[in-house]
N, C-alpha and C positions, 0 to 999 in steps of 0.2 A: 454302739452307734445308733446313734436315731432314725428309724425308718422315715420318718414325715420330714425330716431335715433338707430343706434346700437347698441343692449344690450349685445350681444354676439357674436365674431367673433374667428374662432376657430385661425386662423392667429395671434390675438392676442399670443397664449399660443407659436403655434409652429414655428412660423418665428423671436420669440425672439432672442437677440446676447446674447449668454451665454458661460463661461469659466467652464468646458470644453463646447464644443457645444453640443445642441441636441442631444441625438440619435434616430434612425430611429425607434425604438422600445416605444421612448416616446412621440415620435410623432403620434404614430400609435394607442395608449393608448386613446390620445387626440382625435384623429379622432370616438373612438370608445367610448366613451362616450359624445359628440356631440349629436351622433347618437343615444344614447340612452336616450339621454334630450330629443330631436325634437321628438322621438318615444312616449316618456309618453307622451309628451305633446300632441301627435295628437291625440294621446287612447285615453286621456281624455275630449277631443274636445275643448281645450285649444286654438287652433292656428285658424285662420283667414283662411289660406290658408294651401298645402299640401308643408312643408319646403322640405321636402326630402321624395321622394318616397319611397313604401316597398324595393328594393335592392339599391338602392341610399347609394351608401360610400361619408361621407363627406370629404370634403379638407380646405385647408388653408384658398378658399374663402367663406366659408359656414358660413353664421351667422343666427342669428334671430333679425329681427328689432321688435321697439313696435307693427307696425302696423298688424305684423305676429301671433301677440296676442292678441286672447278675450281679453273684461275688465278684466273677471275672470281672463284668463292666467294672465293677466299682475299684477293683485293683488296677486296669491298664486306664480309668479317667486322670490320676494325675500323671502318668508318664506318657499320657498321648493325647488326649482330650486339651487340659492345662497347657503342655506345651505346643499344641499347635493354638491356642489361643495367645500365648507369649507370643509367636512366630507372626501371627497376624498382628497385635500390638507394637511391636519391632518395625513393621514393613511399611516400607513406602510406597505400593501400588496393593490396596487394601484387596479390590475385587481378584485379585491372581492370589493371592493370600488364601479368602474364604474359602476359592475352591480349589486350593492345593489337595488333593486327595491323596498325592501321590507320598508328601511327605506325612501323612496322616497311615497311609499303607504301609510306610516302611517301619512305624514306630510301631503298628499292629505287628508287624512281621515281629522285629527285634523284643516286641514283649513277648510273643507265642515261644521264639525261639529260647528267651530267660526262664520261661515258665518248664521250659520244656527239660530244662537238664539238671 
């Protein structure tokens, strides 16, 4: 696997060309759950290094490479990372979405508890 490999870049979502365009408020949606991916993730001591400081707002150039994640991280990002981004893509009330923490905890729980037996 490529250490410098981008797994997630938030420029991806909000420098998109989309009819209508962007608005400023779903780009800002974007930036704030970013923020709260890179947050679990350092809680959990997932990450290699500190992606984004305690008041640190992310922007367009703010990603996460593999090498910014544990083995761990990098094993529980498509079973919990990926699908709470599905779950927020899915949903109709986006801001309850981003900060769903609590199904973000359960999926931490259910991988610790797979890892574990």
């Amino acid at each position: 696997m490529e250490k410098d490999r981008v797994i997630k870049r938030v420029g991806w979502v909000t420098e998109m060309k989309s009819t209508p365009p962007l608005t400023e408020e779903y780009k800002q949606v974007q930036y704030r759950f970013f923020e709260n991916i890179v947050k679990f993730l350092q809680d959990k001591g997932l990450t290699t290094k500190v992606i984004l400081s305690e008041n640190e707002k992310a922007d367009d150039d703010s990603e996460i490479k593999v090498s910014d994640l544990t083995k761990e991280g990098f094993a529980f990002y498509p079973v919990g990372i990926r699908k709470w981004i599905e779950k927020y893509d899915k949903s109709k009330e986006k801001e309850k979405a981003i900060n769903d923490f609590a199904f973000i905890e359960k999926k931490f729980a259910e991988f610790k508890a797979k890892k574990g037996s």
